[in-house]
C-alpha beads as a LAMMPS data file, in Angstrom:
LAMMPS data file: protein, C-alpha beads

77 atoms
76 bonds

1 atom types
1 bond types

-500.0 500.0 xlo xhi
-500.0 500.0 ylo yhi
-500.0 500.0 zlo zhi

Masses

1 110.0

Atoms # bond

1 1 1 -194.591 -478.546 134.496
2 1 1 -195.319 -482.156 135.687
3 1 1 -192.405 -484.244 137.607
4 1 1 -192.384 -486.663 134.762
5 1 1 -191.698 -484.199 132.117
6 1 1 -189.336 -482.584 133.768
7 1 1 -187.171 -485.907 134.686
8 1 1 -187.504 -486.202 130.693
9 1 1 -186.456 -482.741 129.630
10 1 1 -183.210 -483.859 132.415
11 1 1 -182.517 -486.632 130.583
12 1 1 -182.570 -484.432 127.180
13 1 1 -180.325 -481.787 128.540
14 1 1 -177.684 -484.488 129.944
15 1 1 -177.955 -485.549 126.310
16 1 1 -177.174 -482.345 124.275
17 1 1 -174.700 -481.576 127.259
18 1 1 -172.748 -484.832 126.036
19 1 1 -173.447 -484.490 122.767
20 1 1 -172.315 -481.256 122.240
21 1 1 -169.869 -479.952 125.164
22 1 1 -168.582 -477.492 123.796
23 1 1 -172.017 -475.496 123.857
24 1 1 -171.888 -475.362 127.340
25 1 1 -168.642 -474.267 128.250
26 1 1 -169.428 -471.706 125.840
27 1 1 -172.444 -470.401 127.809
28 1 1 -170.306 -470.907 131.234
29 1 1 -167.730 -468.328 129.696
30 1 1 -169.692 -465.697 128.068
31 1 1 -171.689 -465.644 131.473
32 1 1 -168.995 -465.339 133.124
33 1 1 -169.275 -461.050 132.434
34 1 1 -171.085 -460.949 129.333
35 1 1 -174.335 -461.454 130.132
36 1 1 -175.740 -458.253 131.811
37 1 1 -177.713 -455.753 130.466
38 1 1 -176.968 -453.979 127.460
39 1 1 -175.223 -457.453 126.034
40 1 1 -176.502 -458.319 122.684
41 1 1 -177.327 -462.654 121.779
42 1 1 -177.131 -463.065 118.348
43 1 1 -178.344 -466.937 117.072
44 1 1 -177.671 -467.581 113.506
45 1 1 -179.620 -471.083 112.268
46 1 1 -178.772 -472.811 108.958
47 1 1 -180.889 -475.556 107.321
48 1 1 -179.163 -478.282 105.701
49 1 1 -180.481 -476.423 102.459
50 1 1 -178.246 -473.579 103.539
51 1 1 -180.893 -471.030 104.361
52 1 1 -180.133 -468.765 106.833
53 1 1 -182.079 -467.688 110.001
54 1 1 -180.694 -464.935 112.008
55 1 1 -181.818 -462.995 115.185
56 1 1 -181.044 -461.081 117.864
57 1 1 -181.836 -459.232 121.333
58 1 1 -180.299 -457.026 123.609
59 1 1 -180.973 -457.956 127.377
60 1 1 -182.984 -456.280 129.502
61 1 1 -182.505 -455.852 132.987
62 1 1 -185.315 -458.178 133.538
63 1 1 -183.332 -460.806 130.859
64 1 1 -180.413 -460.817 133.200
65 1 1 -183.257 -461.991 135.885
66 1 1 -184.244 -464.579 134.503
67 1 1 -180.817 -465.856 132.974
68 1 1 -179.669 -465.232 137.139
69 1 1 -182.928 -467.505 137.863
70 1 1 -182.029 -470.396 135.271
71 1 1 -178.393 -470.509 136.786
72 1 1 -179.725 -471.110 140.526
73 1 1 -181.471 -473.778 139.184
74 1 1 -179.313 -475.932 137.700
75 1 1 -176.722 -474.862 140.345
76 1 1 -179.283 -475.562 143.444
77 1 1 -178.613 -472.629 145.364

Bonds

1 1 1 2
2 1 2 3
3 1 3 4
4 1 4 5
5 1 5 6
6 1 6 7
7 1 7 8
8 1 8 9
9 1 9 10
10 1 10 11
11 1 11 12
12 1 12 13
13 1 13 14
14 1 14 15
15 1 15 16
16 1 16 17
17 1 17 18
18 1 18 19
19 1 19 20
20 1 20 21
21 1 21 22
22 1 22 23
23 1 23 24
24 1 24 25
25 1 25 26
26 1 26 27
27 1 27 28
28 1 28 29
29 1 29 30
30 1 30 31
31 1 31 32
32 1 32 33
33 1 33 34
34 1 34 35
35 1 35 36
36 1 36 37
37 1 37 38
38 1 38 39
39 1 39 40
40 1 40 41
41 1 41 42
42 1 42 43
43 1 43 44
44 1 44 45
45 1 45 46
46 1 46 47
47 1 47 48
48 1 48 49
49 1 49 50
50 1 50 51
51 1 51 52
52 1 52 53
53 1 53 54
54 1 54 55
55 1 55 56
56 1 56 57
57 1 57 58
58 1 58 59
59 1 59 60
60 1 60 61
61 1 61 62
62 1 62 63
63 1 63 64
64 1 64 65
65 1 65 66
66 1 66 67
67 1 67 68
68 1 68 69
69 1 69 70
70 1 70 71
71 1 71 72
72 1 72 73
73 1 73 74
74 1 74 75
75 1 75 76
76 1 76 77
């Protein structure tokens, strides 16, 4: 990814982080000893039509991995 777009995709995240804070501490607490393998995410999407969207996955040890990865990041260790 190029520095540019990823100084953009910053500025989006500090966005949705302020526009929607609750999100976040919700991901902070379910990763707290939910997110391992064998976990199921479920995402549920509704249009402002009301149809519904609805998926899910159960992690994977190499899920956990990458979620581990993604946390390093944005914690800089």
């Amino acid at each position: 990814m190029n520095p540019l777009d990823m100084m953009q995709l910053g500025g989006r995240l500090q966005t949705f982080s302020q526009q929607h804070p609750r999100f976040g501490d919700f991901l902070r607490e379910a990763g707290k000893d939910a997110m391992r393998e064998g976990s199921i995410l479920e995402m549920k999407v509704t249009s402002p039509e009301g149809k519904e969207y609805i998926t899910n996955l159960k992690l994977t040890p190499e899920d956990v991995e990458t979620i581990n990865l993604i946390r390093s990041m944005r914690s800089g260790v």
